[in-house]
C-alpha positions as CSV (number, residue, x, y, z in Angstrom):
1,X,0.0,0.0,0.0
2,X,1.4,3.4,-1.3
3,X,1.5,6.4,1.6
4,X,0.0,9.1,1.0
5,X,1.5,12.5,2.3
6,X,-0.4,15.4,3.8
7,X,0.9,18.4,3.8
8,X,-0.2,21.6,5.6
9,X,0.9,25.2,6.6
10,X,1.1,26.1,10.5
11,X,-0.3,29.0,10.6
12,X,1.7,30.1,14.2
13,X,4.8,29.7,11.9
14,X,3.7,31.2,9.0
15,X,5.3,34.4,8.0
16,X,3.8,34.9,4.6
17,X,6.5,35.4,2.2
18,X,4.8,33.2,-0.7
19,X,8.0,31.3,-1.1
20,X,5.5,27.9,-1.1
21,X,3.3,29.9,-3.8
22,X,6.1,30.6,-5.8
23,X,7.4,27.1,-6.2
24,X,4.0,25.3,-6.2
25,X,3.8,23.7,-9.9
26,X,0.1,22.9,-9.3
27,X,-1.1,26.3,-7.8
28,X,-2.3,24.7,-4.8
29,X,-1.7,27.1,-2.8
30,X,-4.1,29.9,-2.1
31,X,-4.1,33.7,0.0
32,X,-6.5,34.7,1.4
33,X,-7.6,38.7,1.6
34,X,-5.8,38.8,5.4
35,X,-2.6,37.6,3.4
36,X,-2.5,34.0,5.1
37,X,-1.7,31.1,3.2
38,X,-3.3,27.7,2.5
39,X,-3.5,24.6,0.4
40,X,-6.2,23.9,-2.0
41,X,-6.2,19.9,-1.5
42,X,-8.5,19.1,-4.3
43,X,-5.0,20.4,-6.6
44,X,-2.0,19.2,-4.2
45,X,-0.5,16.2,-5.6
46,X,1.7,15.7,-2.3
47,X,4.9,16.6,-4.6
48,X,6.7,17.6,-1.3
49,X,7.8,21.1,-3.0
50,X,6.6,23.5,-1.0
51,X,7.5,21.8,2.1
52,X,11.2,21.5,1.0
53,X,11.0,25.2,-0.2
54,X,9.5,27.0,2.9
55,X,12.8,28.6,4.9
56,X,11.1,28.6,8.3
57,X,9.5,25.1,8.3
58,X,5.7,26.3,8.8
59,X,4.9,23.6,6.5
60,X,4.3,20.4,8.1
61,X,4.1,16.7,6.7
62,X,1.9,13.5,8.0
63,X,1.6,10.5,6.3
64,X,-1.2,8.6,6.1
């Protein structure tokens, strides 16, 4: 059975600097109007990019 990562932003650790946007090949991830960051889940692929990209770690992994 293939595991599937899940991939989220913390929003505590979050500092906005689009850096995941940016690098995110599928647009997944979206801003809202208060300028915090999410991810669209229905256009993630779990390619890991965005988590390898962010420079303060405020996106975390969990494998299901």
């Amino acid at each position: 059975m293939k595991v599937k990562r899940i991939y989220s932003i913390n929003q505590k650790k979050c500092i906005s600097c689009g850096t995941c946007d940016v690098g995110c090949p599928q647009g997944a991830i979206l801003i809202s109007g208060e300028g915090k960051f999410s991810i669209n889940y229905e256009k993630c692929v779990s390619c890991g990019i965005c988590f390898r990209d962010c420079p303060i770690d405020a996106i975390e992994k969990r494998e299901e």
